[in-house]
VEXMAR-565272 format. One record per residue (C-alpha): x, y, z; residue in one letter; residue number from 1; chain. Coordinates in steps of 0.2 Angstrom, whole numbers. Layout:
// residues N
+-------+-------+-------+--------+-----+--------+
:    px :    py :    pz : residu : num : chaine :
+-------+-------+-------+--------+-----+--------+
:     X :     Y :     Z :      a : NUM :      A :
...
+-------+-------+-------+--------+-----+--------+
//
This chain:
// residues 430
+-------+-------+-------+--------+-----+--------+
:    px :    py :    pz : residu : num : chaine :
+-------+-------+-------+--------+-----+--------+
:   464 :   426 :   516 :      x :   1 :      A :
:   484 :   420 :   511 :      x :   2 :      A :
:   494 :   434 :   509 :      x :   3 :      A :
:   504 :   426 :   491 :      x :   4 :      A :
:   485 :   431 :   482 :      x :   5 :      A :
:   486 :   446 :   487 :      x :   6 :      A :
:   507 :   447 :   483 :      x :   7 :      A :
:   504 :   440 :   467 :      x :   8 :      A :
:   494 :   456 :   461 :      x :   9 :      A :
:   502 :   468 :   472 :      x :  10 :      A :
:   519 :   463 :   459 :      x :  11 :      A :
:   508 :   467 :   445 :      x :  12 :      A :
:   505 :   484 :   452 :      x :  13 :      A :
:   516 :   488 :   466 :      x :  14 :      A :
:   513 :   503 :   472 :      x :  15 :      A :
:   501 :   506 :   488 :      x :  16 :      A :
:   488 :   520 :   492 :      x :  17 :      A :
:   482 :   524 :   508 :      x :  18 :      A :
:   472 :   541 :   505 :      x :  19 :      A :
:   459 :   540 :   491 :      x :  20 :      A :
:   463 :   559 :   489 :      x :  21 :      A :
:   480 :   557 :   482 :      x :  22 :      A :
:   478 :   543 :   471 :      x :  23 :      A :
:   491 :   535 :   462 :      x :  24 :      A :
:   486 :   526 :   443 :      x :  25 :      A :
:   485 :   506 :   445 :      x :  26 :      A :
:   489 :   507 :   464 :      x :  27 :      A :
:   483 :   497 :   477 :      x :  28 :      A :
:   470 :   506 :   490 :      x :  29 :      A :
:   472 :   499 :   509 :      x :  30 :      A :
:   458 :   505 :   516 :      x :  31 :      A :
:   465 :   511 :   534 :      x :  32 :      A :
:   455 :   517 :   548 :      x :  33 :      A :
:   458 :   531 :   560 :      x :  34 :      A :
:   452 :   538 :   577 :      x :  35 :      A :
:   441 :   549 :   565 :      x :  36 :      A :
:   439 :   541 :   548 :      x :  37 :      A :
:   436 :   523 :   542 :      x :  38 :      A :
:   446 :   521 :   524 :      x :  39 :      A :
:   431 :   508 :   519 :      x :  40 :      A :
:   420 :   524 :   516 :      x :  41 :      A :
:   432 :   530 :   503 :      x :  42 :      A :
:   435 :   512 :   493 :      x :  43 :      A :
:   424 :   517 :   480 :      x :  44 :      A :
:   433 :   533 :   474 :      x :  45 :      A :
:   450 :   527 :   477 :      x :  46 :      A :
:   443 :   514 :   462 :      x :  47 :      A :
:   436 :   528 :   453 :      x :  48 :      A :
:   455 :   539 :   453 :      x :  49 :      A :
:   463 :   525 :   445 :      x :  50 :      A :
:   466 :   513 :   459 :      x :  51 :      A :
:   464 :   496 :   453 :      x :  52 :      A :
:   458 :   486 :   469 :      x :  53 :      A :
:   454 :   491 :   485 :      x :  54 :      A :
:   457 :   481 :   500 :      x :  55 :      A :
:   445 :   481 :   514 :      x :  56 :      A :
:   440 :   474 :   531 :      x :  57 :      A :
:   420 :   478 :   529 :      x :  58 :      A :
:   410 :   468 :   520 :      x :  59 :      A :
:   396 :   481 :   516 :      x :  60 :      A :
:   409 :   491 :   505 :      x :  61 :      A :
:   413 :   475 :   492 :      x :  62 :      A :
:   405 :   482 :   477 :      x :  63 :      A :
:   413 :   471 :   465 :      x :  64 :      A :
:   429 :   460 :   459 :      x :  65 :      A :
:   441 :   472 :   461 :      x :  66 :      A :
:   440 :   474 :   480 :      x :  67 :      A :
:   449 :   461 :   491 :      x :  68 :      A :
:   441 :   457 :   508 :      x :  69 :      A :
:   451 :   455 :   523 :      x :  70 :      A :
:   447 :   453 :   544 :      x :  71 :      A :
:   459 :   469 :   547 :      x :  72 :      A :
:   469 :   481 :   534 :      x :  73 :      A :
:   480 :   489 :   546 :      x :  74 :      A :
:   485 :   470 :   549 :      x :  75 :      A :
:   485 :   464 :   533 :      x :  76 :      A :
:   497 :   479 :   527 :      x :  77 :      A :
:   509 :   474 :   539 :      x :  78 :      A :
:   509 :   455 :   534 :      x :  79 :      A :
:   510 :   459 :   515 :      x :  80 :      A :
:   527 :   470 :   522 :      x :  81 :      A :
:   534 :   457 :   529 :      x :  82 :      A :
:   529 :   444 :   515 :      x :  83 :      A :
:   539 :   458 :   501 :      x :  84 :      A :
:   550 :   458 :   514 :      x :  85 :      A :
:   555 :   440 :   515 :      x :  86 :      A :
:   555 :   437 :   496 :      x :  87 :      A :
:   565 :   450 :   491 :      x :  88 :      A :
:   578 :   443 :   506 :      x :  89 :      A :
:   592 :   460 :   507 :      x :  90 :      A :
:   601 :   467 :   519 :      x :  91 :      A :
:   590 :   479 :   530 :      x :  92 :      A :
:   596 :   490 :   542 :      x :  93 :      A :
:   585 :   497 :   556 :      x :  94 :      A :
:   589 :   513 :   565 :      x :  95 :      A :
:   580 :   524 :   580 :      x :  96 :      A :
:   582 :   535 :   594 :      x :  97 :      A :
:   576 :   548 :   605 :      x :  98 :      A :
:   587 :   561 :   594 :      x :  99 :      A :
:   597 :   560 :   576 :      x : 100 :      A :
:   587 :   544 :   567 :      x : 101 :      A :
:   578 :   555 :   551 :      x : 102 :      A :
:   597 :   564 :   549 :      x : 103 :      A :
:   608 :   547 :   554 :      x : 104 :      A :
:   594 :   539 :   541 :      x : 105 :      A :
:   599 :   551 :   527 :      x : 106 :      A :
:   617 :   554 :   528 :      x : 107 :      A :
:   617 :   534 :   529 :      x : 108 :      A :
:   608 :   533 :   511 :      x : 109 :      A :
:   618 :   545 :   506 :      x : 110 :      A :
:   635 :   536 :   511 :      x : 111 :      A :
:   627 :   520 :   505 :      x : 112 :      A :
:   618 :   524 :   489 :      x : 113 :      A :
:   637 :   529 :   482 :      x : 114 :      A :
:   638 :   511 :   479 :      x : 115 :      A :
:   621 :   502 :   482 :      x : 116 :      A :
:   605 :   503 :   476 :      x : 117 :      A :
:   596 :   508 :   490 :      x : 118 :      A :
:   580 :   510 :   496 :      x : 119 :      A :
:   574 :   518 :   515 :      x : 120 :      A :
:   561 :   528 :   524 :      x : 121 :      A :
:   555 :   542 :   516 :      x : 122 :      A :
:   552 :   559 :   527 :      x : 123 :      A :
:   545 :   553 :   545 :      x : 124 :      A :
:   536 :   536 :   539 :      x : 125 :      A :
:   541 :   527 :   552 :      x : 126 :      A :
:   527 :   519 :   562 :      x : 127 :      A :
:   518 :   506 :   562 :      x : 128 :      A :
:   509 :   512 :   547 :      x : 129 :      A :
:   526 :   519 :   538 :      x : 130 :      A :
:   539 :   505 :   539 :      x : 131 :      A :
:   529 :   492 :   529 :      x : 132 :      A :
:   526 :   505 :   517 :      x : 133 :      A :
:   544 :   508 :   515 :      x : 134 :      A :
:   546 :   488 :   514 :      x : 135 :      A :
:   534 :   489 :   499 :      x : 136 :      A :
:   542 :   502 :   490 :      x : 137 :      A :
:   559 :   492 :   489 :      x : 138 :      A :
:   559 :   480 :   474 :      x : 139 :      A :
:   571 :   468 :   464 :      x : 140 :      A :
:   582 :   481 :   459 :      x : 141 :      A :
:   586 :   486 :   479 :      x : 142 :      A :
:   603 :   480 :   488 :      x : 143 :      A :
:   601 :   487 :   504 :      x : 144 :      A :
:   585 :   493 :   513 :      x : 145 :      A :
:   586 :   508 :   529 :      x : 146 :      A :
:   571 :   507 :   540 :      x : 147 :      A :
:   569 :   521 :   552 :      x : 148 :      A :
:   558 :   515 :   568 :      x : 149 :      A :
:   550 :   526 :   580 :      x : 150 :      A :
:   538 :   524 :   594 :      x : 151 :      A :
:   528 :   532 :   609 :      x : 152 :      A :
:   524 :   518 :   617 :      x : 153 :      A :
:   532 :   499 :   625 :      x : 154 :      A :
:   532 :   486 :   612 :      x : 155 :      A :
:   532 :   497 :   596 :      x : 156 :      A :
:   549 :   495 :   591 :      x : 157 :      A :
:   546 :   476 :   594 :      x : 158 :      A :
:   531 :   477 :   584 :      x : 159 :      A :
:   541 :   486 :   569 :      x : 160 :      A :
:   555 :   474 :   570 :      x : 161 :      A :
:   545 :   458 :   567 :      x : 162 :      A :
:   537 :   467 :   552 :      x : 163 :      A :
:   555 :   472 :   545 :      x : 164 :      A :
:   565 :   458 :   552 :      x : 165 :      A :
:   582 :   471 :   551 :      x : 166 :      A :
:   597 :   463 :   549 :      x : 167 :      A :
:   606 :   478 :   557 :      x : 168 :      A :
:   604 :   491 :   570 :      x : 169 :      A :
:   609 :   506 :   577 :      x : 170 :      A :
:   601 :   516 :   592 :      x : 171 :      A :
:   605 :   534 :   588 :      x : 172 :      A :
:   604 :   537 :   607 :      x : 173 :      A :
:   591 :   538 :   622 :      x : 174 :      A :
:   583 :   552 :   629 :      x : 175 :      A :
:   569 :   561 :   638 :      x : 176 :      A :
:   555 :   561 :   624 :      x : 177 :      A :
:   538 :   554 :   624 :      x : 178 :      A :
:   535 :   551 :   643 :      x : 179 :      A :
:   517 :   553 :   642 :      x : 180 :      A :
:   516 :   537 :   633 :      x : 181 :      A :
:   531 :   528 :   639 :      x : 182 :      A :
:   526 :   532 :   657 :      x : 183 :      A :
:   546 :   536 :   662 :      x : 184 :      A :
:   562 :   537 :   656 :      x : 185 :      A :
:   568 :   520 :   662 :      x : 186 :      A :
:   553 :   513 :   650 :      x : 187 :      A :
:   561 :   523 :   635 :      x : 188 :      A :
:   577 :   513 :   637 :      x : 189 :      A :
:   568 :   498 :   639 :      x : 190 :      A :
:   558 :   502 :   620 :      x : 191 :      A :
:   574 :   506 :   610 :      x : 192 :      A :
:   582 :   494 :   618 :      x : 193 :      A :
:   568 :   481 :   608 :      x : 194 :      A :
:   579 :   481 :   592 :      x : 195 :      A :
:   596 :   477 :   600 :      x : 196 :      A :
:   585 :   464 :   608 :      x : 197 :      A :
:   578 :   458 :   592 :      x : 198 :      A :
:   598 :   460 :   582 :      x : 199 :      A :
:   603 :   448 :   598 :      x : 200 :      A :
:   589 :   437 :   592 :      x : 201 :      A :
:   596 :   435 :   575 :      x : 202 :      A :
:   613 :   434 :   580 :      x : 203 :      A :
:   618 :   449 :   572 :      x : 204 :      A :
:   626 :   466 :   573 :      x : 205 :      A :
:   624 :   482 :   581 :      x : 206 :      A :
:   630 :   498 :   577 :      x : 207 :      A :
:   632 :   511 :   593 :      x : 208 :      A :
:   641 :   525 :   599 :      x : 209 :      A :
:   657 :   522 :   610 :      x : 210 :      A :
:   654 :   539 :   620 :      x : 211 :      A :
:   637 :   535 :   624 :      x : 212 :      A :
:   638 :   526 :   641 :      x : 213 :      A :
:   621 :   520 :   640 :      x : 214 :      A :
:   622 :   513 :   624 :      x : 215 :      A :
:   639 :   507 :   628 :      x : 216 :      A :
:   632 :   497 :   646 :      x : 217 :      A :
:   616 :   489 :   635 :      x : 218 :      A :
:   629 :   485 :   621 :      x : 219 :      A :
:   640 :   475 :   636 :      x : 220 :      A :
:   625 :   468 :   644 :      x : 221 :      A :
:   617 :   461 :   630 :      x : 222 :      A :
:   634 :   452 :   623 :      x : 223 :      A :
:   628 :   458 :   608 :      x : 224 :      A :
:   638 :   459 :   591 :      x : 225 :      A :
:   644 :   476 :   589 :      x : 226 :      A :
:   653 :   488 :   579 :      x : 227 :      A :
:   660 :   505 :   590 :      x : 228 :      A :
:   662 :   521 :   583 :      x : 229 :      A :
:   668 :   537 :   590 :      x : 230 :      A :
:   678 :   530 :   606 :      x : 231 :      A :
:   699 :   533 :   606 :      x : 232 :      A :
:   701 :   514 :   599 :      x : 233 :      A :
:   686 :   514 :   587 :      x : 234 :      A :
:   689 :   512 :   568 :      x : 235 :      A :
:   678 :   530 :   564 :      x : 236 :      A :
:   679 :   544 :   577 :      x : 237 :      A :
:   680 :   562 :   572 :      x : 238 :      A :
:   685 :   578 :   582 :      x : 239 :      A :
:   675 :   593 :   582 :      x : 240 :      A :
:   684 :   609 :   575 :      x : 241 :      A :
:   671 :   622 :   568 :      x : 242 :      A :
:   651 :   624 :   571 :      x : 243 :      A :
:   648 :   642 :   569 :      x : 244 :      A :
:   640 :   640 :   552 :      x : 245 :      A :
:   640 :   622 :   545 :      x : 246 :      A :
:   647 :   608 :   558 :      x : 247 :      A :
:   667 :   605 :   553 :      x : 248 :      A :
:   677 :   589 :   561 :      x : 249 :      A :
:   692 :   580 :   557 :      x : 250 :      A :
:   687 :   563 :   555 :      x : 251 :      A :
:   697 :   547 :   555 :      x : 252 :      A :
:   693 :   531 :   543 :      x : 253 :      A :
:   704 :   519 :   549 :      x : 254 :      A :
:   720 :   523 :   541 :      x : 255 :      A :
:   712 :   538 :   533 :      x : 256 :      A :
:   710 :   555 :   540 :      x : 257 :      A :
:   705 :   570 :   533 :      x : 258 :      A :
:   694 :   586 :   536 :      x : 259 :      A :
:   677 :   584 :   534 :      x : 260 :      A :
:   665 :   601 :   530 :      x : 261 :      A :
:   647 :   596 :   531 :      x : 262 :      A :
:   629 :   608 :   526 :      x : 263 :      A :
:   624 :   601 :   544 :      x : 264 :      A :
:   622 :   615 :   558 :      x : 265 :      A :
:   627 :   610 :   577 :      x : 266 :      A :
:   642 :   598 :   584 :      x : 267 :      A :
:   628 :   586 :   591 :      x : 268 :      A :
:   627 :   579 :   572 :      x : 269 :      A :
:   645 :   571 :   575 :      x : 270 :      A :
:   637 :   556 :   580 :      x : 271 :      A :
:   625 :   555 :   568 :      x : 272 :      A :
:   640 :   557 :   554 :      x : 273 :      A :
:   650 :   545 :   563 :      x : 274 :      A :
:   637 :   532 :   561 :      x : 275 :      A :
:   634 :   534 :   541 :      x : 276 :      A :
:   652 :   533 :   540 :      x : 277 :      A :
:   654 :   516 :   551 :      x : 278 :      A :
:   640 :   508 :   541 :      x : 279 :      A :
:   647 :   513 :   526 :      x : 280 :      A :
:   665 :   507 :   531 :      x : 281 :      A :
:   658 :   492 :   536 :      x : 282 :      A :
:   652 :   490 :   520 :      x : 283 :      A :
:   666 :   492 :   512 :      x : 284 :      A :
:   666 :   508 :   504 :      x : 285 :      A :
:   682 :   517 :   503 :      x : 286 :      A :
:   684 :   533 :   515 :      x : 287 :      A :
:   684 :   547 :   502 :      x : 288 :      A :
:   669 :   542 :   494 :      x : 289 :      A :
:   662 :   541 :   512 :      x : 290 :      A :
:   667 :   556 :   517 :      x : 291 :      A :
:   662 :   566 :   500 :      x : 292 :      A :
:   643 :   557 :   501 :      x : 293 :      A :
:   642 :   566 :   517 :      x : 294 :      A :
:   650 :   583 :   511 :      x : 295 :      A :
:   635 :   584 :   498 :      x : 296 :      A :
:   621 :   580 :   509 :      x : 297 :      A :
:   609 :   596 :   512 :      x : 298 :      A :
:   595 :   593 :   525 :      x : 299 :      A :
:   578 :   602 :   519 :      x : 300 :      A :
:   567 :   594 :   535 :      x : 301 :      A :
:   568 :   609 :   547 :      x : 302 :      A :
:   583 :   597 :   557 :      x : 303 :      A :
:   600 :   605 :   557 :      x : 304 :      A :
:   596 :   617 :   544 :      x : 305 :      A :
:   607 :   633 :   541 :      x : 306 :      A :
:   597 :   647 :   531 :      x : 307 :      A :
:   604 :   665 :   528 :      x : 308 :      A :
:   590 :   678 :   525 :      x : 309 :      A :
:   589 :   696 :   518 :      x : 310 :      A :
:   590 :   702 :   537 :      x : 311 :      A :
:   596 :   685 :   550 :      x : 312 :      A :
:   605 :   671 :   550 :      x : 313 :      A :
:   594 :   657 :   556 :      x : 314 :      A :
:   600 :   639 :   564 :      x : 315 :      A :
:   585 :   630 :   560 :      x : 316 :      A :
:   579 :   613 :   571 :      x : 317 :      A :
:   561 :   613 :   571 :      x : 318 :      A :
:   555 :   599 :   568 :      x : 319 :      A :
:   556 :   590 :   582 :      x : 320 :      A :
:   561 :   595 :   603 :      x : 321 :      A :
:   563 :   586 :   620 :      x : 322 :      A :
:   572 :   588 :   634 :      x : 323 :      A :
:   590 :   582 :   627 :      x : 324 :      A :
:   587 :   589 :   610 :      x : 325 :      A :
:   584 :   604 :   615 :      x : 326 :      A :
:   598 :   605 :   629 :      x : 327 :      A :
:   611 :   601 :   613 :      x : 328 :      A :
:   604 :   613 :   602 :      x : 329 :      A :
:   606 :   628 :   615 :      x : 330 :      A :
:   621 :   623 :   622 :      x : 331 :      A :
:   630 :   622 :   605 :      x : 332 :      A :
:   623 :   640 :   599 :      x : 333 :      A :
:   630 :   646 :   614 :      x : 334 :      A :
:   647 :   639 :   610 :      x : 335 :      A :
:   648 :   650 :   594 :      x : 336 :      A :
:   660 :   662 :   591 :      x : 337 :      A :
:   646 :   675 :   585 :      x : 338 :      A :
:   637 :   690 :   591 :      x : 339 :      A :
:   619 :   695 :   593 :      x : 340 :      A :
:   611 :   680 :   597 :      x : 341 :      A :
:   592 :   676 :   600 :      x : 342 :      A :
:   585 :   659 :   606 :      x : 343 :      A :
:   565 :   655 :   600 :      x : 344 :      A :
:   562 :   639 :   607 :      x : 345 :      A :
:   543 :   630 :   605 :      x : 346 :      A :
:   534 :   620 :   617 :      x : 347 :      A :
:   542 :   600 :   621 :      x : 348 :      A :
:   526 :   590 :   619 :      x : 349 :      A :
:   522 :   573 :   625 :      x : 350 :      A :
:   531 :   575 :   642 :      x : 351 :      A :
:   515 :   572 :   652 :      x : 352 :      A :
:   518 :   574 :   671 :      x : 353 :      A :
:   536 :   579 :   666 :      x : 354 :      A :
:   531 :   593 :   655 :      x : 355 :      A :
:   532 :   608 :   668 :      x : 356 :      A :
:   547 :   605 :   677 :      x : 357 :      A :
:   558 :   600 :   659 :      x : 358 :      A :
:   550 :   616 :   653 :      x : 359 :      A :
:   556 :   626 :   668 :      x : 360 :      A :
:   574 :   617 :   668 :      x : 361 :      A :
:   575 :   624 :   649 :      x : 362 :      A :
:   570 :   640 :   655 :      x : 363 :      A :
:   582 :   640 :   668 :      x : 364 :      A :
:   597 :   636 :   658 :      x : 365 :      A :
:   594 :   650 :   647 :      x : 366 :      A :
:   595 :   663 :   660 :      x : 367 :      A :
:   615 :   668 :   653 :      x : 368 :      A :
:   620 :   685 :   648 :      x : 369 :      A :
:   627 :   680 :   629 :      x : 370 :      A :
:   610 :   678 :   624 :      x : 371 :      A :
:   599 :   695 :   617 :      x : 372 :      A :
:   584 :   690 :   616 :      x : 373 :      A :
:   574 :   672 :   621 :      x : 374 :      A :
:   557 :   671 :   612 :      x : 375 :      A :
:   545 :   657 :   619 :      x : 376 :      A :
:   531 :   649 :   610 :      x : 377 :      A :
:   517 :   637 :   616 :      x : 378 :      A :
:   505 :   635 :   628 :      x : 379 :      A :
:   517 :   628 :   641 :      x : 380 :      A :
:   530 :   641 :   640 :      x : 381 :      A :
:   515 :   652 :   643 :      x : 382 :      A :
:   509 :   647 :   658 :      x : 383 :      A :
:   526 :   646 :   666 :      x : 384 :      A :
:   535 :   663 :   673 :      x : 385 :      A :
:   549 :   666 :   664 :      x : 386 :      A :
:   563 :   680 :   667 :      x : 387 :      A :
:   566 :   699 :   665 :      x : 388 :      A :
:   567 :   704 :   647 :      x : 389 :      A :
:   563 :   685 :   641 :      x : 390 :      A :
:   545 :   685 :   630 :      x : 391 :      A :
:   532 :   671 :   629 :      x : 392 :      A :
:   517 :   669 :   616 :      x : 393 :      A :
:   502 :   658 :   618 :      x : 394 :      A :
:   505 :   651 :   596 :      x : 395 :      A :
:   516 :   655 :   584 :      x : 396 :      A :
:   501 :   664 :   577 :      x : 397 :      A :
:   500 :   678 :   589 :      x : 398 :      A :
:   522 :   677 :   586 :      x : 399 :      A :
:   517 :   682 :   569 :      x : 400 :      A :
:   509 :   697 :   574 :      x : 401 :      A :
:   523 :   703 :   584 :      x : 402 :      A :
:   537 :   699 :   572 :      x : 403 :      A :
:   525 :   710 :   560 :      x : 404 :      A :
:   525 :   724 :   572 :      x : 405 :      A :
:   544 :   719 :   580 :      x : 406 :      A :
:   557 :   718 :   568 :      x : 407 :      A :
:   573 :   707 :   571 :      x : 408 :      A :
:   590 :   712 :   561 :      x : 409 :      A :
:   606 :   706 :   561 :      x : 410 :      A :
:   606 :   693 :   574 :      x : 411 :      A :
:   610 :   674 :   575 :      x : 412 :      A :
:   593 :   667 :   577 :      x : 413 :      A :
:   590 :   648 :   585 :      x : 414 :      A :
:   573 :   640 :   581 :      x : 415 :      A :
:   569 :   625 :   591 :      x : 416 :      A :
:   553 :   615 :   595 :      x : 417 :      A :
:   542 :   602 :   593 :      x : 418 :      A :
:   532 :   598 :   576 :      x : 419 :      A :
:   515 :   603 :   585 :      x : 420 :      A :
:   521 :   621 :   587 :      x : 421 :      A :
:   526 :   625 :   567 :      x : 422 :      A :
:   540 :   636 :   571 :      x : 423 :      A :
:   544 :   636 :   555 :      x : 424 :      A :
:   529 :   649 :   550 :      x : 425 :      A :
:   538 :   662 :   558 :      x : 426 :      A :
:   556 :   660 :   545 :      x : 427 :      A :
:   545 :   672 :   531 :      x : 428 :      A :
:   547 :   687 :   543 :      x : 429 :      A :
:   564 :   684 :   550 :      x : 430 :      A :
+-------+-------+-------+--------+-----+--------+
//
């Protein structure tokens, strides 16, 4: 099979499909197989929704001329990625992390797209299955692409790369997340540190945060091309000065400084702000723009959202938790100049052997007197004792019976956990 046959139809009709249920007209079908599913099975109604070929790996399926057959689908979406990738020959910027990639993904595009057409991953698309759909849905008309990497696993992010060949990256930061399939935290460093390993490859720049020591020794080590933010000499730092609502700094563009109010909730999203302003600067876009593409940005992911109901105001970060996301969320609502404070927190899955003892080390930490009431969902949380006054659920399910019976009024509410736990089922009674 050669990849430019396929290429030449996938220009015709670019756009890709991947589930025969949600079919769009004149796409292209890969047919995609799963721990529970083989995507070959469905070929014949993706057709029959108003796909116009169907590409497949088993050569029972083929029913006709507008199937193409290929050894493996998976792989073969990847290579046609890349191919799209190489023609269209832009700028592509890669960016992962243990914390921060979706939002330092979407304040970036939205700093960028001020003066770019631009292109990047779209909600959590950022696997091995996601990036070279995001590749595909750039076109002629893009100037610069964002790739958002992510991975549970060694090798991923060097997988990813070679199917996106960035141009430029930026590791948000690294932290204690996904140990059940990275095996330790010292192999966590080691996978994210794959794109500045591929960047020093290419012979190009990385983008990293001055503060971050970590970052800051790998940056050194690896003789890297790099561009600093946030450090005393940098070009873009910012200081903090308000995060009782929406995060506030005062933020400095090289020669420009100003006040900076942004719809994001928590002070750990200075880094994340900081970064979407240094690639923007780097691109030379002028500050205020920069700094007004940030102002309007509104997250809407369940990440750093603030959302004032009929009886609560809610700091809302649930769509994903691990040990240093978590430890920064709790430790900035405490900082708060505000009263009546409760903390529901959801379980930190994928720790594997570390689950227990990160779980008890949150609970631990949240044993101060400024906090009203701690809430703790999962079944993790629930087999662990927890303190005087503190409440555990087994699901947010049986949460929901409570709050039904359990009304909560007037309080500063902090939701945090991982996807798995859906915390956010709970906001309709809070």
């Amino acid at each position: 099979m050669k990849i430019d046959i396929l290429y030449s139809t996938f220009l015709k009709y670019p756009k890709i499909c991947i589930d025969s249920r949600a079919v769009e007209k004149n796409a292209l079908f890969f047919a995609l197989k799963g721990e529970n599913f083989d995507g070959n099975r469905y070929a014949h109604n993706a057709l029959e929704n108003g796909c116009v070929m169907a590409v497949v790996d088993n050569a029972k399926y083929v029913k006709g001329e507008n199937y193409f057959l290929v050894d493996n689908v998976l792989e073969t979406l990847q290579e046609l990625g890349n191919y799209h990738r190489r023609i269209l020959n832009i700028p592509v910027i890669a960016i992962t992390g243990t914390n921060g990639k979706t939002t330092t993904k979407e304040l970036t595009a939205s700093v960028l797209s001020s003066e770019f057409n631009v292109t990047y991953t779209k909600g959590n698309l950022n696997n091995h299955i996601g990036v070279p759909l995001t590749l595909l849905s750039m076109d002629e008309n893009t100037q610069i692409g964002i790739v958002e990497m992510g991975a549970n696993h060694l090798n991923e992010i060097e997988t990813l790369c070679k199917i996106a060949e960035p141009d430029y990256g930026i590791i948000t930061n690294i932290g204690r997340a996904h140990l059940e399939g990275f095996g330790s935290y010292n192999n966590v460093i080691n996978a994210k540190k794959e794109l500045y390993d591929y960047i020093k490859q290419k012979d190009e720049i990385v983008f990293y945060n001055n503060n971050n020591e970590l970052l800051r020794k790998i940056t050194e080590e690896l003789d890297i091309k790099s561009i600093p933010f946030g450090g005393e000499n940098s070009e873009v730092r910012g200081e903090v000065l308000d995060s009782n609502k929406f995060f506030k700094l005062k933020i400095h563009i090289g020669d420009y400084i100003t006040v900076l109010e942004t719809q994001l909730t928590g002070n750990y999203n200075m880094e994340n702000v900081l970064a979407a302003a240094t690639i923007g600067y780097y691109n030379n876009i002028k500050p205020e723009i920069i700094v007004n593409a940030i102002k309007k940005y509104k997250p809407e992911n369940n990440r750093s959202q603030f959302l004032k109901t009929k009886k609560n105001s809610i700091y809302l970060d649930a769509y994903n938790a691990n040990p240093s996301s978590v430890k920064a969320s709790v430790d900035n609502f405490l900082s708060l100049n505000i009263s009546n404070k409760s903390i529901i927190l959801g379980d930190m899955l994928e720790l594997g052997n570390d689950s227990v003892d990160e779980h008890k080390k949150i609970i631990k930490m949240l044993k101060v007197e400024s906090i009203n009431r701690v809430i703790l969902v999962g079944s993790i949380y629930y087999t662990l004792d927890i303190p005087d006054g503190f409440l555990k659920f087994m699901d947010v399910d049986t949460l929901k019976d409570w709050l039904e019976q359990n009304e909560i009024e007037n309080s500063n509410i902090l939701i945090k956990g991982s996807r798995g736990v859906s915390l956010e089922k709970i906001i309709e009674l809070l």
